[in-house]
C-alpha positions as CSV (number, residue, x, y, z in Angstrom):
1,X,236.7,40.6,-206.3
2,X,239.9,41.0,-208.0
3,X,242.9,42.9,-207.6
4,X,242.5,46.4,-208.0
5,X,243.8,47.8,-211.2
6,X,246.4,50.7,-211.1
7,X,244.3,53.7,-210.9
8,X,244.7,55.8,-214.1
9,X,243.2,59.4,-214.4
10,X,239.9,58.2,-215.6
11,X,239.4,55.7,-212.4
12,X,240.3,58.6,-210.3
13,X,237.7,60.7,-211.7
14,X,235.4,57.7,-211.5
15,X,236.2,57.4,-208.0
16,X,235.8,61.2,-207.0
17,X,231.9,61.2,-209.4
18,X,230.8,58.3,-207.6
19,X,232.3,58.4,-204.5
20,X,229.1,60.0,-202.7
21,X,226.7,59.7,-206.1
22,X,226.8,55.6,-205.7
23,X,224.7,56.2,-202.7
24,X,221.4,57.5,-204.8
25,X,222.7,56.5,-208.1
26,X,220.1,54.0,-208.9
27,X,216.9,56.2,-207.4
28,X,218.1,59.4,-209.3
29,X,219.2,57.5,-212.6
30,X,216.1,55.1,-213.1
31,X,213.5,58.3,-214.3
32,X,216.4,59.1,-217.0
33,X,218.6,56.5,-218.0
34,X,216.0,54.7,-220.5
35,X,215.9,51.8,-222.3
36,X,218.0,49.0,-219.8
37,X,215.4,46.5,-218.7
38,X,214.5,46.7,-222.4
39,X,217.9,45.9,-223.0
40,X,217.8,43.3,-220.8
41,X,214.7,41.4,-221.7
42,X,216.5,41.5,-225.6
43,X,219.6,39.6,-224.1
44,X,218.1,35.6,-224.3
45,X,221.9,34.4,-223.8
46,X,222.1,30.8,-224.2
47,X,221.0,28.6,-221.5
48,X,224.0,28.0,-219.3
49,X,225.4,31.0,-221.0
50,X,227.9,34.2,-219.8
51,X,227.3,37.5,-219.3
52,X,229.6,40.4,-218.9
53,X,228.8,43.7,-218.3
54,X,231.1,46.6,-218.5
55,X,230.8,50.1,-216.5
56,X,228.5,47.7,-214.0
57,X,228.2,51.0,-211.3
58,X,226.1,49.7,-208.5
59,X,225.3,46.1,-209.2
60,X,221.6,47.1,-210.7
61,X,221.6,46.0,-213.9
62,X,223.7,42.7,-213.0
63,X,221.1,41.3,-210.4
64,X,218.5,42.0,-212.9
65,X,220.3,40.2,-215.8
66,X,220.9,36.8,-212.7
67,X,217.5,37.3,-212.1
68,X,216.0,37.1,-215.7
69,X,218.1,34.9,-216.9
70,X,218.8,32.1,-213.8
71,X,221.0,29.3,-215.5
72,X,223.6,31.8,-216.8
73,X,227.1,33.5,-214.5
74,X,227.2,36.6,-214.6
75,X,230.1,39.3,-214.5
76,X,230.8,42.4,-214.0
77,X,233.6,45.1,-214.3
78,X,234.1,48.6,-213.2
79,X,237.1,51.1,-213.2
80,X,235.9,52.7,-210.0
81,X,236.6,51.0,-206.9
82,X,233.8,53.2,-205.0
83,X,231.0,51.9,-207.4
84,X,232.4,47.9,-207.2
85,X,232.0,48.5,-202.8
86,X,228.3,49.3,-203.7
87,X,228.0,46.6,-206.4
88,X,229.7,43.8,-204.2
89,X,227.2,45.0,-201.2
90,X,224.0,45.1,-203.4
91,X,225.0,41.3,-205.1
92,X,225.7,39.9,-201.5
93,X,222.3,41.4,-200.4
94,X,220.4,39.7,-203.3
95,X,221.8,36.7,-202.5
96,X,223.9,36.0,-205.9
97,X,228.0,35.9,-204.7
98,X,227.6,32.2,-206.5
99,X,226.1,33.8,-209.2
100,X,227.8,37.0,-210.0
101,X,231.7,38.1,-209.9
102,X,233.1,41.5,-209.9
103,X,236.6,42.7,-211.0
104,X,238.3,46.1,-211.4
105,X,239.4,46.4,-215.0
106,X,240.6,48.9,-217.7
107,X,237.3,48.9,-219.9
108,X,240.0,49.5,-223.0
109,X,242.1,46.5,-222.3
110,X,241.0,43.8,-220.0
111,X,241.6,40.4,-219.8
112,X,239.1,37.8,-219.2
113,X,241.1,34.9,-218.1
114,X,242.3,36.4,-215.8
115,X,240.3,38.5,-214.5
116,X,237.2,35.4,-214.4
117,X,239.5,32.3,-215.8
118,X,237.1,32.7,-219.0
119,X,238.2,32.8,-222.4
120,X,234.9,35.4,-223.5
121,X,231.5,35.9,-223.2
122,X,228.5,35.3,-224.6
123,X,226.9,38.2,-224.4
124,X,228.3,41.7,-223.2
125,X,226.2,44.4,-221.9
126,X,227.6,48.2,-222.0
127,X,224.8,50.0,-220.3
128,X,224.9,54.1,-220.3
129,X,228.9,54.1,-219.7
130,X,230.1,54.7,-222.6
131,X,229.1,58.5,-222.4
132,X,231.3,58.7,-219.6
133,X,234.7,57.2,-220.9
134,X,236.8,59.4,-223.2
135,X,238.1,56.6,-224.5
136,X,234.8,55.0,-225.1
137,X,235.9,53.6,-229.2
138,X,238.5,51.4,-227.5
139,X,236.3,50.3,-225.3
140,X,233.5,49.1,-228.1
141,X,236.6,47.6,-229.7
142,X,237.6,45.6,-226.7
143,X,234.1,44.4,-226.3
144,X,233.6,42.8,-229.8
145,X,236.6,40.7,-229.7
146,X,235.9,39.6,-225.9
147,X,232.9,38.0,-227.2
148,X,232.5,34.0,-227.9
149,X,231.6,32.8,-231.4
150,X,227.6,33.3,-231.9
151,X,227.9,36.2,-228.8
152,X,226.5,39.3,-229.1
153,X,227.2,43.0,-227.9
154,X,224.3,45.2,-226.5
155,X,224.7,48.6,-225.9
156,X,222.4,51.4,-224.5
157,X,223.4,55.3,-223.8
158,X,222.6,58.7,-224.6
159,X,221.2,59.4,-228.2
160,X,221.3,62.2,-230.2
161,X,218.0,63.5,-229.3
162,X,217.0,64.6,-233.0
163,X,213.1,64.0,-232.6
164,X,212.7,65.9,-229.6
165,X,212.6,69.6,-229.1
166,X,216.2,71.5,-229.5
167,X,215.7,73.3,-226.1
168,X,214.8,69.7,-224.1
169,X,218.1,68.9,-225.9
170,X,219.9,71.8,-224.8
171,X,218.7,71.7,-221.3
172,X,219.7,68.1,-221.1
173,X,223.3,68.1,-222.4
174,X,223.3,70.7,-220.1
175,X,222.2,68.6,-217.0
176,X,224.6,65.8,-217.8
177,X,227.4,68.0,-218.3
178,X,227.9,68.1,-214.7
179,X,228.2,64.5,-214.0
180,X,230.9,64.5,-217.1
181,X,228.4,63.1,-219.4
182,X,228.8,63.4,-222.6
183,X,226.5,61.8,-225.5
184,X,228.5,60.1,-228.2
185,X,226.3,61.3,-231.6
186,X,228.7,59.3,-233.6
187,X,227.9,56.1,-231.6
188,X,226.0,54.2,-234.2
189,X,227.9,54.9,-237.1
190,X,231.4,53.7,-235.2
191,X,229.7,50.7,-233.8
192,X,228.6,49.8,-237.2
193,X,232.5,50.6,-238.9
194,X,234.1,48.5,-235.2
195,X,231.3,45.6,-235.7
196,X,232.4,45.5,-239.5
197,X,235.7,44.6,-238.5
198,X,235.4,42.3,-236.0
199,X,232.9,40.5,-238.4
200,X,230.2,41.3,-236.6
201,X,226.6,42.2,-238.0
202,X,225.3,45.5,-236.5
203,X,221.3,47.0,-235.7
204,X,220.7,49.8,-234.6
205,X,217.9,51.7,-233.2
206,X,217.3,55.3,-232.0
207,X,214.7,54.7,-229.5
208,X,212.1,57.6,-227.4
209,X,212.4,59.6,-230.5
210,X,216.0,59.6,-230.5
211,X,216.7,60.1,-227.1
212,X,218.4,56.6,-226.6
213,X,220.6,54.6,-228.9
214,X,221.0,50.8,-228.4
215,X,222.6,49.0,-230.7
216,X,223.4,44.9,-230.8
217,X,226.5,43.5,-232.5
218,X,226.3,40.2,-232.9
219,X,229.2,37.3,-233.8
220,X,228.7,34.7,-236.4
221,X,228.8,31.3,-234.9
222,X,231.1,29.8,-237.2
């Protein structure tokens, strides 16, 4: 693992959410946080490829990604130091040091070389984070021009929930309000204005009537 970055007030927060949460995070998330092996299975990086995910929290989604996808590295970055302890001890219990890397990173402003000696990625996975960083636009925005030529952004989170029933809606902002969750409504029309810019086609789909959003921005080759 890298050097730790300096702790701003959104690792801090990180830290003092997950500081006891990373210990059941992935048993109380899995029945709620819909839509990531999905993601997953959609990835098909290019044999020998890279993978990055940002916001990796306990490892889970990076083991599955080695697993699927055996002939590509994987990597992973986190702002909270408490969640990288649990990702580092769930990768070196699956086996995969040689096969994933962790750093601790700024999400809004990271660098790959030297973080990972890696000039981009081929494909960059922002699973159910971005609902938890205020800053979550820079973040998109960093992803899309970390990717290589012909790479690809995929990004799940929270929807807006507008084919379900207003009081399920209610009840669940309501619920993720105390983890400092906050669905980003406006996620698929920024991602479609930031993947615009970065010359980037965008799709995007509102899947479990709305509940989830996951959207794929993908970079021309040449």
């Amino acid at each position: 693992m890298s050097a730790p970055a300096p702790a701003g007030s959104t690792a801090g927060l990180m830290d003092r959410i997950y500081r006891h949460q990373r210990h059941i995070y992935d048993a109380s998330r899995k029945f709620y946080l819909l839509g990531r092996d999905q993601l997953i299975d959609g990835l098909q990086p290019p044999p020998g490829g890279t993978v990055l995910e940002i916001g990796c929290g306990t490892g889970r989604n990076l083991i599955r990604i080695a697993r699927r996808y055996p002939s590509c590295a994987c990597y992973g970055l986190d702002v909270s130091s408490e969640m990288l302890a649990t990702a580092q001890g769930a990768v070196a219990k699956a086996g995969m040091e040689k096969r994933i890397r962790l750093a601790r990173a700024d999400a809004t402003d990271f660098d790959p070389q030297a973080l990972f000696g890696l000039p981009g990625f081929d494909r960059i996975v922002i699973s159910y984070a971005l609902s938890m960083i205020p800053p979550w636009q820079g973040v998109v925005a960093e992803a899309l021009h970390r990717l290589e030529p012909g790479g690809a952004l995929h990004i799940v989170d929270f929807g807006d929930q507008g084919g379900l029933p207003a009081p399920f809606k209610a009840v669940l902002l309501r619920w993720l309000g105390l983890f400092h969750v906050t669905p980003r409504e406006d996620l698929p029309a920024v991602t479609r204005l930031l993947a615009g810019a970065a010359g980037a086609d965008c799709r995007v789909a509102a899947p479990y009537r709305g509940y989830a959003v996951h959207a794929v921005a993908a970079r021309p080759r040449g």
